[in-house]
N, C-alpha and C positions, 0 to 999 in steps of 0.2 A: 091743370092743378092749381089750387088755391093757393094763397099768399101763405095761409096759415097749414095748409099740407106739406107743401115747401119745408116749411120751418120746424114742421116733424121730421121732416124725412131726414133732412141736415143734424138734427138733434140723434136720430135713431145713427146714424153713421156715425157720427162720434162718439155716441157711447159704445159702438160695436168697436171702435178703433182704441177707446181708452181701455175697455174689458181685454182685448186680445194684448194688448203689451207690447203692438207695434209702434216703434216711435216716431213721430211726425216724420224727423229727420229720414230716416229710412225708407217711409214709403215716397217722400220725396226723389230721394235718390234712386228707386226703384224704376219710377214715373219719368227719370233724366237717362235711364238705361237702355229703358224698350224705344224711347223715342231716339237714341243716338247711336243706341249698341252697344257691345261690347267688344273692345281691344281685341284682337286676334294674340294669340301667345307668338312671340318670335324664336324658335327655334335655328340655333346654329349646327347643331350634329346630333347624332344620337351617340348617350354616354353605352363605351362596348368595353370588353375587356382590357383592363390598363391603360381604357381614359375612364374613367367615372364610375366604373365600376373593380369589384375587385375582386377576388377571387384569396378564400379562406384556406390555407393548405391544413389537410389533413393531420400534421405534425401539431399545429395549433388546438385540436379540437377539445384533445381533453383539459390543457388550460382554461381556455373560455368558458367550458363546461362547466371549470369547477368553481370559477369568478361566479358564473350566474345561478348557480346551484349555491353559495354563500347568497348573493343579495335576495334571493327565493329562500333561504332559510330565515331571512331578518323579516320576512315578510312585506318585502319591498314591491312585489311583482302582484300586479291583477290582469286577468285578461278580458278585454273590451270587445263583445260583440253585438255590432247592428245587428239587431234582429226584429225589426220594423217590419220587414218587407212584407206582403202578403204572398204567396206563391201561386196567384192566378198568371204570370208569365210562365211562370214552369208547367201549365196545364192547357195553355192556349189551344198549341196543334190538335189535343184532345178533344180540347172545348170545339176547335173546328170540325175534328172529326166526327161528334156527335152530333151538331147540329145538320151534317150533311146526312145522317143514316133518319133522322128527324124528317127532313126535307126532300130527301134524293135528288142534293143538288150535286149535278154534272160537273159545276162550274169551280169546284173544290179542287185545289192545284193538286196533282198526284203526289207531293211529296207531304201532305199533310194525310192522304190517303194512305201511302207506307206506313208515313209515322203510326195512326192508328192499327192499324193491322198487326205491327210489331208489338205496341206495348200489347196487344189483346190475346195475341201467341206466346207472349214472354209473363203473364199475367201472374205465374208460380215464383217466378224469380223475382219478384215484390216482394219487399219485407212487409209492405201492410197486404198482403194476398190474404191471408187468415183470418184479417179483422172486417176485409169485406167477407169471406164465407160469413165468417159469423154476423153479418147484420142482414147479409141477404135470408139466410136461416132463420133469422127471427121474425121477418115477413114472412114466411115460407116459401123462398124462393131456393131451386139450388143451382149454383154457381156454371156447373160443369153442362147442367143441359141447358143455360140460357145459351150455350157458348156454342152446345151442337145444334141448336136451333137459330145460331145468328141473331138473338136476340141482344146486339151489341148495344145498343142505345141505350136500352134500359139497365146493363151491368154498368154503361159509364155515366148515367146519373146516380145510382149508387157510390161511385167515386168520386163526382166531381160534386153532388150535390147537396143539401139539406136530409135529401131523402136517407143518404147514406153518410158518406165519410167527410163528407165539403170539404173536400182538398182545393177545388177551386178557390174557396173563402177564406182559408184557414189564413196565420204567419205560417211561412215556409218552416221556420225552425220546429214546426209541429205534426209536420207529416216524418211519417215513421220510414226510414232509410236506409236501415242494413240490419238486418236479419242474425242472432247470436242465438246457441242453443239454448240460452234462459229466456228468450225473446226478443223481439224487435226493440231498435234503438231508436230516436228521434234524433233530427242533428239539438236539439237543446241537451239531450242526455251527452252527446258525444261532445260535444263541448265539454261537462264536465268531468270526461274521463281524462281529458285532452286537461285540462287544469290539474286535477288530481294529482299528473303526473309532474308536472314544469312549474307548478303555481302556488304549491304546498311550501309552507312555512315549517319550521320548528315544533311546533306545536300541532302540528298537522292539519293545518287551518288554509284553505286553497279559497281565494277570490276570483269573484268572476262580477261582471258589471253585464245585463242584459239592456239596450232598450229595444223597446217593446210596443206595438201599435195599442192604444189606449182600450179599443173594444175588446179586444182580447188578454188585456195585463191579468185579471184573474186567473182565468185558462193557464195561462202559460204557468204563474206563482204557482198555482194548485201540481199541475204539471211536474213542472222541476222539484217542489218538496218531496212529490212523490219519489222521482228517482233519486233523491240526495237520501231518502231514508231507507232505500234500494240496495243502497252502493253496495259495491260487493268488498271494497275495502274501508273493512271497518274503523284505520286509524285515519280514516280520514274527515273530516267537517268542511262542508261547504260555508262561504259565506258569499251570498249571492246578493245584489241591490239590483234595482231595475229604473228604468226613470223614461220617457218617452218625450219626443218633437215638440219643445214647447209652441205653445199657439203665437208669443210675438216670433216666432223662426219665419213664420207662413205670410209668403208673399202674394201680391196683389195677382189676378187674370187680367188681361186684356183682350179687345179685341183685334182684328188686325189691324185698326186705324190708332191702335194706341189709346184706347178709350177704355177705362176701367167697366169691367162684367158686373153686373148686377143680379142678386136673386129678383122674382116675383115681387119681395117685398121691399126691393131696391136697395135693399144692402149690397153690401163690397163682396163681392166672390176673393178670397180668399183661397191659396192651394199651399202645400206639404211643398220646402222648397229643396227637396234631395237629403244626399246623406252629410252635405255642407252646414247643414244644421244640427248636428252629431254633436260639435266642438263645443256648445256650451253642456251638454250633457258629459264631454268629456272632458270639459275643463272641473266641473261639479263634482266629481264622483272622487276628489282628494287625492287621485294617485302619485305615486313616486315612477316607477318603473309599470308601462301598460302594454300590453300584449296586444296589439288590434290584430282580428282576420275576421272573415263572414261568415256568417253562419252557415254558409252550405260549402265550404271549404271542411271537406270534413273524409275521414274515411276509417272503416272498420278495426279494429284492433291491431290487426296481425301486420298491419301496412304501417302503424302509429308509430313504430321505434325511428325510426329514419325521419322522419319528420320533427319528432322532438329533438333527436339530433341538432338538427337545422337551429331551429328554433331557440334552444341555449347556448350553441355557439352565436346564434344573431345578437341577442340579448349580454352574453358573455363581451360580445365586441362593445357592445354598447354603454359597460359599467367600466371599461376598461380605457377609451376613449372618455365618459363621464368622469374618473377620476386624475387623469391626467387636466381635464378642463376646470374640475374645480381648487385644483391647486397652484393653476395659475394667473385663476380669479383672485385668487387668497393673494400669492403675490402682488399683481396688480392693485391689490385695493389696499394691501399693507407697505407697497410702496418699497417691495426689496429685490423687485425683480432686476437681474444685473442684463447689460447688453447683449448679452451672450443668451440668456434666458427669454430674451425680445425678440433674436433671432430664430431663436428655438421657435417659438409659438409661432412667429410668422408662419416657419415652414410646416407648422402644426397645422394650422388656417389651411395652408394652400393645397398639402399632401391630402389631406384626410377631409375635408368639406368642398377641394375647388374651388376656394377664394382666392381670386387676386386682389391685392392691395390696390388701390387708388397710383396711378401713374405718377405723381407727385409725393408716394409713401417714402422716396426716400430721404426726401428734402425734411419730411414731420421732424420735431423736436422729439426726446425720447417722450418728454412728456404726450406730446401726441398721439406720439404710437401708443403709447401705454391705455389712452382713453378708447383709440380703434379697437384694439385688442379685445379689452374689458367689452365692450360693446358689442361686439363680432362673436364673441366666446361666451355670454349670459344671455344664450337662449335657450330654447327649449334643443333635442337633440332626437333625431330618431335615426333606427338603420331599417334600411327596406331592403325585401329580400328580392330579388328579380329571377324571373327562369328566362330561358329563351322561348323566343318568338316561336309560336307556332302559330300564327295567323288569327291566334283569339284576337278578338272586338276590344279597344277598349286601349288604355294610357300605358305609356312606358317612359322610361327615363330619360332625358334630353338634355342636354347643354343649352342654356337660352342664350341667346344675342346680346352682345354690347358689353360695357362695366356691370353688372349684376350685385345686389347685396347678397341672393342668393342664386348660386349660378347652376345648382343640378337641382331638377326639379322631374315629378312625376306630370305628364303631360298626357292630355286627350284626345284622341283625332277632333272633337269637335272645337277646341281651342286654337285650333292652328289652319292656319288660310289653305287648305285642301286645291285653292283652283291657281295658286301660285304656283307654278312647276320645281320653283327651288325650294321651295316650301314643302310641298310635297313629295318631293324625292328623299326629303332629309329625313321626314315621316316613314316613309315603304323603307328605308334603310338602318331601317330600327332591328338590333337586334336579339333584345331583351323584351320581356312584358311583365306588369304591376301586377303581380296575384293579389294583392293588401297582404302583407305578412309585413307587419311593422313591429318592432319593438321603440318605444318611444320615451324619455328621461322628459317629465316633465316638472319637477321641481330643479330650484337654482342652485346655488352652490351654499346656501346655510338652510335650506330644508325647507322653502317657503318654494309654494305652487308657484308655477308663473302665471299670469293674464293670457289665457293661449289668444283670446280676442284681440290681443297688441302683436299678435304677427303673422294678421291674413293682408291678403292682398284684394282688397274689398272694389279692386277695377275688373276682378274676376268672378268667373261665374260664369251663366250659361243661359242662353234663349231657349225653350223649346217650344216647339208645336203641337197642342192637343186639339180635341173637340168634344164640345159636351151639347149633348140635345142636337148633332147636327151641326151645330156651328164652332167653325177654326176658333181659336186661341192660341194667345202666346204666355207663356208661365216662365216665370223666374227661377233659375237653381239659384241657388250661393253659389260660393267659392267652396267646390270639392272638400270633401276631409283630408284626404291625404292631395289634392291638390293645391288651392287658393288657399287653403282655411290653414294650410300649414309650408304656404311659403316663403316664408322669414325665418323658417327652421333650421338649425345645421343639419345635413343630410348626408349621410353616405347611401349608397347602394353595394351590396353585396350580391355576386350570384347562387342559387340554391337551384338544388335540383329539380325537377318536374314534378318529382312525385310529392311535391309539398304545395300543389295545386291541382286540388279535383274540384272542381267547384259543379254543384248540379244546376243547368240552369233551365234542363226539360228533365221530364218526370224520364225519359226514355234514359238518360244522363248514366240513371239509376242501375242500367243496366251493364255499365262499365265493368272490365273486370274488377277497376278497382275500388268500386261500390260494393261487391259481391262476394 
């Protein structure tokens, strides 16, 4: 390469790094991660009933109820759903399965051969069943004797493909998932029936915040208009924004020697770095009170009263503890909080977030304490709902190690030293699991947003291993949403029942009874 190729090529990488809105500093730090790692999370116990967690009695419900049923009428409450994802995980085993009846490969593990056989016998019990007849119909194909002719291949590129419905391709929030006598729902629609009811204002004005993977944001707007002008409850108006994974969020590739991936034309491979990059979309979107769950957390009408339930008592908890907090912010900062009112909030800190004070808290001057307090007490606030462990994949609540600022945190089997036996045991002895069912307070105590970006814990985050063209790579997550990205937060954990986690995360999912 020439002197002056060189000096192109350095020239074309810097304008591709000043166009994307990555900042030097960042990809530096990036570049000091893969080479050294990241920190393992140190877990002490897992937070279980009446340590960390707590449990709402029945007597309470309609209180809380009626707390968040007032800040839902001021129009305080939006609810926040990632809905980026694509739903090619949710179609794999299929996507296996088809490629094997393509191939008649032997070497197909029989549980991806089940898997297809089931959704192919269970084909009627699809809410979108209809909408493949009707496209197979329009090639003139019909459905029921591809089925007695074995003709399996060709009905699941019809579902999975261009040719037909591209469920493979689609965002997941756009395959259709429960079946009503007016017609099939999408989870984008069930989200906002699920708003309609908890998210409605005064004025009968229900918020929802979508984001959305960029190739598909028209789709989806056109989509969702459609069914807000559907709605079968007429006093209701959606107001729906949408907003997508800004391009500086997107961290570097590497490859296993720690050498940044290059395309053809020796630019920076760049990749999507999880849903850690959520938080400036959800720091943006102005909320007061935000509802986060996922979008395939979702299920048919007749199952949704229980669940809302859940969901305004979490919220109800959340304005209730919020206004105890901002009133003795008001204190603290007006200077009339008496000793008595110091102690108060101490045990406020310790009872309700798991803060211990600093070993030397009781030597502080009042003044002291007054500035801990004040500081400890103006942040952001969220409550998470937890179910019990059923062995699903994935984060639940832990007590971390040592002096902590914040000492209960949502944690991921991948953040925690797995091959340490005490580590690991603390892990298997979890007895709760993270559905994402947050309610979250993110303005301060005179009505100004906070900087959610001033209380991540930016030494967190996650290595993972891909491969593109054949060749290994390692890609960079952030720090989790509801993990790294928000752990400086006051946090309680409450438990809720199961049935306020369905989450679909295979098409076969679908056929739960409590999809159905």
């Amino acid at each position: 390469m020439s002197r002056e190729e060189e000096i192109q090529r350095i020239e074309a990488v810097l304008t591709q790094i000043v166009r994307s809105g990555i900042d030097e500093e960042a990809l530096l730090d990036q570049m000091d991660k893969f080479e050294h790692g990241i920190p393992y999370t140190r877990i002490a116990r897992p937070c279980t009933i009446g340590d960390g967690i707590r449990v709402i009695q029945p007597e309470e419900f309609q209180q809380l109820e009626e707390i968040f049923a007032d800040a839902a009428a001021q129009g305080r409450v939006t609810k926040f759903v990632p809905a980026s994802g694509a739903a090619s995980r949710m179609f794999k085993s299929l996507q296996a399965y088809m490629n094997s009846c393509d191939n008649g490969d032997s070497q197909v593990p029989e549980s991806v051969m089940k898997f297809g056989r089931k959704f192919l016998h269970s084909l009627k019990r699809f809410a979108f069943y209809d909408a493949l007849q009707e496209i197979l119909t329009r090639d003139g194909l019909n459905l029921n004797e591809l089925l007695e002719s074995g003709r399996y291949s060709l009905i699941l590129k019809y579902v999975l493909t261009k040719k037909g419905l591209n469920y493979a391709n689609l965002p997941k929030g756009l395959i259709l998932f429960h079946m009503y006598p007016e017609g099939p729902r999408t989870a984008f629609a069930e989200h906002l029936a699920e708003a309609a009811e908890y998210a409605r204002d005064r004025d009968g004005v229900a918020r929802l915040h979508f984001t959305v993977p960029p190739e598909f944001s028209e789709a989806i707007k056109m989509h969702v208009n459609e069914v807000c002008s559907g709605f079968v409850q007429q006093d209701v108006q959606f107001d729906v924004s949408y907003s997508i994974q800004k391009e500086s969020s997107r961290t570097l590739a590497v490859d296993m020697e720690n050498n940044p991936i290059r395309t053809s034309d020796k630019l920076l491979v760049f990749r999507p770095a999880g849903h850690g990059a959520l938080l400036e979309n959800l720091s943006e979107i102005g909320g007061d009170i935000v509802c986060i769950k996922n979008i395939d957390n979702v299920v048919p009408d007749h199952l949704k009263p229980q669940t809302y339930i859940y969901k305004k008592v979490l919220g109800g908890y959340l304005v209730r503890l919020q206004k105890y907090v901002f009133a003795a912010l008001e204190q603290l900062e007006q200077d009339t909080a008496t000793p008595e009112d110091i102690e108060k909030m101490t045990g406020f800190i310790r009872n309700e977030f798991g803060i211990t004070p600093p070993n030397e808290y009781g030597t502080y001057t009042a003044e002291q304490k007054k500035k801990y307090l004040f500081k400890r007490l103006n942040r952001p606030l969220r409550v998470c709902g937890m179910v019990k462990n059923l062995g699903e994949p994935g984060g639940g609540p832990f007590w971390l190690e040592g002096e902590n600022d914040s000492p209960l945190q949502i944690v991921e089997s991948a953040q925690v030293e797995l091959e340490r036996p005490d580590q690991k045991e603390i892990f298997d002895a979890s007895t709760h699991f993270n559905p994402v069912d947050l309610i979250c307070a993110v303005r301060d105590y005179k009505g100004k947003p906070f900087t959610l970006m001033h209380y991540v814990d930016y030494d967190l985050g996650l290595i993972t291993y891909k491969s593109k063209n054949g060749n290994e790579l390692k890609a960079l997550e952030l720090p989790g949403l509801w993990n790294g990205s928000m752990a400086y937060w006051n946090t309680v954990f409450v438990e809720v029942p199961l049935i306020t986690f369905n989450p679909v995360k295979t098409v076969n999912d679908l056929l739960r009874d409590e999809h159905q």
